[in-house]
N, C-alpha and C positions, 0 to 999 in steps of 0.2 A: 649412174643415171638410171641404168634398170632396177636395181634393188629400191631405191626410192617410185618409183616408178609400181614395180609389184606389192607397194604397201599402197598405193591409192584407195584401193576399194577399199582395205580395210577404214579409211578415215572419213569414207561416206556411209559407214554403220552407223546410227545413233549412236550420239553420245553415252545415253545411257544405257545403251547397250557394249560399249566400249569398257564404263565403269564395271559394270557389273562381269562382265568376262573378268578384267582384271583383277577384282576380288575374288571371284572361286581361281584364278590362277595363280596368284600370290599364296593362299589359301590352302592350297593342296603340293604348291613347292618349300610352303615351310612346315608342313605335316610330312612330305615323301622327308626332308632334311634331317628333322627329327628323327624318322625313324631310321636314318640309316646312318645317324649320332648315338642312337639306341641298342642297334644292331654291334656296331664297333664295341659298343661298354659291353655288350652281352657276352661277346667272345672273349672277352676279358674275364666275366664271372663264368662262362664253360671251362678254359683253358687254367685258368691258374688253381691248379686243386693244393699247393702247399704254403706254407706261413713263408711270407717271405725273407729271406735272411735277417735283414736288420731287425726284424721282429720276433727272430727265432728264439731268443731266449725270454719274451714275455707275453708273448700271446700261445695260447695254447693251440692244437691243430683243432679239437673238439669246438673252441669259439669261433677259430678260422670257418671249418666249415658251416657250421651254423650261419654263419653271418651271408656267407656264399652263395646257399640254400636260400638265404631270406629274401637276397638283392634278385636270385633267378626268380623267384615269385613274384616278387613286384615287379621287373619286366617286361615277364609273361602277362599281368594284369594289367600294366600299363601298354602294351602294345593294344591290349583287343580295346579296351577302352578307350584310347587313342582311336582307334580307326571309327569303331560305332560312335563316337564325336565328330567325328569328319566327315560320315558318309551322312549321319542326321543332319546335319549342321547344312550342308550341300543341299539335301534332299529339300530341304526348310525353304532355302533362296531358293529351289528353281520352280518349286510348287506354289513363290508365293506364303510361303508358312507364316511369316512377321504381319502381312498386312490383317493377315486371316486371324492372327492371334491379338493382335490389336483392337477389329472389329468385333472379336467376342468378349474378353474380358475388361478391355480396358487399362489392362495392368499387366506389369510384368514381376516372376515370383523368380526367389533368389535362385542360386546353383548351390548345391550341396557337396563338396568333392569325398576325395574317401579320408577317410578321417584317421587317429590315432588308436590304436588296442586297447578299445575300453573294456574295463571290469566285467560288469554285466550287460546284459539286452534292459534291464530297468536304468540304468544311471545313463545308456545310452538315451533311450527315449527321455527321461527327466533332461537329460542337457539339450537336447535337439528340440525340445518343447521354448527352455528359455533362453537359446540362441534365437531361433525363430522370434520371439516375442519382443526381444531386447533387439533387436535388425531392425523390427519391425515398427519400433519407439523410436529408432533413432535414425534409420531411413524416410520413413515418411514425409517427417514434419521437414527434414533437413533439403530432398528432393523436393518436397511442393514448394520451399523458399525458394530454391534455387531456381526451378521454372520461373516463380512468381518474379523474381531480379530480372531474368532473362527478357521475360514479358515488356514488364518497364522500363529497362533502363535507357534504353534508346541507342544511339549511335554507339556508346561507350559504355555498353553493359557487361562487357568481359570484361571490362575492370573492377565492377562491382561484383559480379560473378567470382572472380577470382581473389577478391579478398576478402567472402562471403566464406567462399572453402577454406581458406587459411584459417578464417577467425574460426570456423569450428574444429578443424584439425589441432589446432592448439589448446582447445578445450577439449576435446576427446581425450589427447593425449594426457592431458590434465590430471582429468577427473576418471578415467582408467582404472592405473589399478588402484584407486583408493575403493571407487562406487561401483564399476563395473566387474574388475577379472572377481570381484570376493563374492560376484553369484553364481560362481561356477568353480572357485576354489577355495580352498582353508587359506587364509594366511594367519602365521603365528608370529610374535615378536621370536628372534634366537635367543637362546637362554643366556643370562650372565655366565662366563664362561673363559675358558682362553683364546677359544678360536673368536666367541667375540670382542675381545683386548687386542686381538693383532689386526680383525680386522681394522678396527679403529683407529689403532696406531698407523697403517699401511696408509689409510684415507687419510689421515693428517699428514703425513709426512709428503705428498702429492698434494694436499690445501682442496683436496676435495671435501665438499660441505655435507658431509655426513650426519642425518637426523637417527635414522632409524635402520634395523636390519632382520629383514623378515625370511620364514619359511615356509613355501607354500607349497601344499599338499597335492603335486602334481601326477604321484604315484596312483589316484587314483585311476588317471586316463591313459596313461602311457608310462613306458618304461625310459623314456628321454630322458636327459642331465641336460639343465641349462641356469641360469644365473647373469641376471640382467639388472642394471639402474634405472631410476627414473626421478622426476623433479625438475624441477627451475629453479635457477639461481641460488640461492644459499639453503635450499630444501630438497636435497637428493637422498632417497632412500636403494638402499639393497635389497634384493630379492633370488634367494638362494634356493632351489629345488628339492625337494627331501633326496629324490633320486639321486644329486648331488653328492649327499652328505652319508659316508661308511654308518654312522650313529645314526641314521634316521628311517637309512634302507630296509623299507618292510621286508625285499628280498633276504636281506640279511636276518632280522629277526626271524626268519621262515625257516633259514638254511640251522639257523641254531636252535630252532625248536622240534627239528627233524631231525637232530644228530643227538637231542639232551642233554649238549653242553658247549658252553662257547669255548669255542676254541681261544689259546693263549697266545701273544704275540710273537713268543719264540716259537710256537713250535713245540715246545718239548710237551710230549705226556698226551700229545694229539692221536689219535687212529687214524689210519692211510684214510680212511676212509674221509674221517671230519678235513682230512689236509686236500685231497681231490674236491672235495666240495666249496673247500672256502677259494680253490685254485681259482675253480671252474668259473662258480657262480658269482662271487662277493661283488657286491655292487658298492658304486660312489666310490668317492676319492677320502684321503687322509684331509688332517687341517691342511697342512702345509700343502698340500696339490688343490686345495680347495681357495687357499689364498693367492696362487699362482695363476689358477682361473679368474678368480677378483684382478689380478695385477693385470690381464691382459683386458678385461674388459677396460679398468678402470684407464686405462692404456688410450681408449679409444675416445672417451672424454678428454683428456690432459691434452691428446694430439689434435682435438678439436673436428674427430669425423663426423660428430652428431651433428655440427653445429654445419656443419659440410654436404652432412648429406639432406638435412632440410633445405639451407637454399637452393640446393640441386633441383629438387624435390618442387620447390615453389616458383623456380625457375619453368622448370622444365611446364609447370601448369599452368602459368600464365601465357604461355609462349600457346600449348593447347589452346585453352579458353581463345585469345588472339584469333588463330585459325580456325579455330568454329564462327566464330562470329562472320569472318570471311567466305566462310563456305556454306554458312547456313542457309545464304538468300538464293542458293545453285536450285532450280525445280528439278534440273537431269540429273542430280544425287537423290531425289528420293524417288523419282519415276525409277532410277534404273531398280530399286527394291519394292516396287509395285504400288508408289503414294502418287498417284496420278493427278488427283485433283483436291488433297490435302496436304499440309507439310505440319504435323503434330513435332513441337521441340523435344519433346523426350523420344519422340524415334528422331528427330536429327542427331539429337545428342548421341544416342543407341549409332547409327549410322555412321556417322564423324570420328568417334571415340574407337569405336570396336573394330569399322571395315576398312575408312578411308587411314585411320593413323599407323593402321598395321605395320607398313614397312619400316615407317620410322618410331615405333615402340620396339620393333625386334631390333633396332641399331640400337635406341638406345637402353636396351634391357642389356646386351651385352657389353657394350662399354661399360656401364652400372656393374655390372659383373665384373671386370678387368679392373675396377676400380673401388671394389668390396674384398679383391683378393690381395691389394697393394694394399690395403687399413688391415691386414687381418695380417699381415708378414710385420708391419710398423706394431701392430698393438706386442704382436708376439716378441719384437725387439724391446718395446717398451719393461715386457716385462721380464725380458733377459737383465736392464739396467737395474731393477729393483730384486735383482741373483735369485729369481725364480726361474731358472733357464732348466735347470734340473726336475723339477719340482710340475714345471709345465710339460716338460719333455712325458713323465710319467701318468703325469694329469690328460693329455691328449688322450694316449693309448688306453687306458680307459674309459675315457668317454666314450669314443670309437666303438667299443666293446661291448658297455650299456645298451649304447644305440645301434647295433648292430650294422655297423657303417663297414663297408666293404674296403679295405684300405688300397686297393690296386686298382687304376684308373685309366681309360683312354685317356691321350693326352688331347684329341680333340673334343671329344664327349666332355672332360670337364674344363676346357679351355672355355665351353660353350655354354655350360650350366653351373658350374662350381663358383658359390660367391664365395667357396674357402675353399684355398688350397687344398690339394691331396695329402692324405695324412703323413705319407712319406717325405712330402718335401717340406714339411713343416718342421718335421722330428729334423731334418738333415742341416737345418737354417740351427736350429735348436743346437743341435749337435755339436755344430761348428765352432757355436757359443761358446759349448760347455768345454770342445777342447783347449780352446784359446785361455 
């Protein structure tokens, strides 16, 4: 009786002062959680300075540390960035900052985060010029429909609202990468070839609907490997990364125009020197680990994750939309962020979406995680059954390496962040395959 008793006062505060405490206090306990998730992985990249056993005979210690080196820099950058987001962000609500930035512009401009290792300060600015531009085309019109439904629709406008967003999400997804990613990258058809005969062969034998198989020139912005599908229904195309591919790796051409000779398959007739370089540096995978990559994607279509994780996905937004609608008509959700004697729908939306869903976007951003790492264990079996178990095993540990992925991991830090397994226990699942 006393403990309910010494919450009284509390529950004669305004309400909307109740809200808004609870937003900077939710707010700053999943910022302090973070950081001491961040903290945990950190002493993982201080403390482990040697390759770890199972990796001892394929990863070098030269990559190892490099890689070590990269993850402490980005932690250290992510921490202070982290915080000067937190204390801005704070400092924003208690001053007031949204009503204040509302009544001046009118408008709200994107966020930019920190980006990929582009080439130059020019190919940077050229792409940040037609990101901005293309957001800008395809935000606008998309937001003032959305309002405009909102507007209208009356009692059961989150239904039209919500299948306002699908209908454009499945055109985005559409018309992607045919009109969109090709104005900010190359894509090539793969040349007639063997690798592309096996691909073809591997997509048939799986009755995947295979049109086309592209290469796009990802080298220019980053050093990443990645390789992804896309299409509806009997029209699915591949898309395979140069960074990907041993034959396409500008790295590679580099490493053999600074030694004056390509090095030979065996080995023989090489200098220590040309064999440390190709050790160290050689980027992308062979066919065979490049088709093993294909098998575990294609792994994730066959088992029907795509089709899994859109109704999740349209689920999960409709269910959103629902509870705006419910909570839109609250005046003490926008008094408590200083909307006194207006209630504008894009700060509801802003409002609803960003402060009030928070608790329940972090449950279910983790679940989502828990259940991106169980498709990513199944694709990896997927492609043990098509006897790429070998072939992925090797494919991994290079990628890893391209992208400089630090292979030793808190087990809470990536239970909490990781929508892929840690590298180790991937290769171990892998492993298990290969002894069997």
């Amino acid at each position: 009786m006393g403990m309910w008793a010494a919450l009284d006062p509390m529950w004669e505060i305004p309400a909307e002062k109740r809200i808004f405490g609870a937003v900077l206090l939710f707010s700053w306990t999943v910022y302090l959680w973070e950081t001491f998730l961040a903290q945990r992985q950190r002493r993982i990249y201080k403390t482990t300075t040697h390759v770890p056993l199972e990796l001892g005979q394929i990863m070098d210690s030269e990559t190892f540390e490099k890689s070590r080196l990269y993850q402490l820099d980005k932690s250290t950058f992510s921490f202070w960035s982290g915080l000067y987001s937190e204390i801005e962000g704070t400092l924003i609500l208690l001053f007031g900052g949204i009503p204040y930035l509302w009544r001046l512009s009118g408008r709200f401009c994107g966020y930019a985060g920190f980006g990929p290792e582009y080439e130059t300060l020019g190919f940077f600015i050229k792409d940040a010029i037609k990101k901005f531009i293309v957001t800008q085309c395809i935000l606008l019109p998309v937001s003032s429909l959305l309002l405009y439904i909102i507007k209208i629709g009356g009692d059961y406008f989150f239904i039209y609202a919500w299948l306002f967003t699908l209908v454009v999400s499945l055109v985005l997804v559409t018309i992607y990468a045919d009109y969109i990613a090709p104005l900010f990258d190359k894509f090539t058809p793969l040349p007639e070839g063997k690798l592309k005969q096996e691909i073809e062969v591997m997509a048939k034998s799986i009755d995947f609907p295979l049109t086309k198989v592209y290469v796009v020139e990802g080298s220019k912005r980053s050093s990443h490997s990645n390789a992804y599908f896309y299409g509806f229904f009997k029209n699915k195309r591949i898309v395979l990364f140069d960074t990907l591919l041993e034959e396409y790796s500008i790295l590679n051409k580099d490493i053999q125009e600074e030694s004056g000779m390509e090095p030979r398959n065996d080995g023989e007739g090489d200098t220590e020197e040309i064999k440390a370089k190709v050790k160290n540096k050689k980027q992308g995978c062979k066919n065979e680990e490049v088709l093993a990559v294909l098998g575990h994607e294609l792994g994730h279509w066959k088992l029907g994750h795509t089709v899994k994780n859109i109704v999740i996905s349209q689920m999960n937004s409709f269910l959103c939309f629902f509870l705006f609608a419910v909570l839109i008509g609250r005046k003490e959700l926008f008094a408590a962020f200083g909307f006194f004697d207006s209630q504008p729908t894009l700060i509801g939306l802003l409002i609803i979406f960003q402060f009030i869903f928070s608790p329940y976007n972090e449950v279910l951003s983790f679940c989502l995680t828990v259940l991106s790492r169980r498709f990513e264990f199944q694709a990896d079996a997927f492609a043990k059954k098509l006897g790429k178990a070998k072939d992925l095993y090797s494919a991994l540990i290079k990628l890893n390496k391209d992208n400089l992925g630090f292979p030793v991991s808190d087990w809470l830090f990536s239970m909490w962040h990781y929508s892929h397994p840690p590298l180790l226990e991937r290769l171990q699942a892998l492993k298990n395959s290969k002894q069997d």
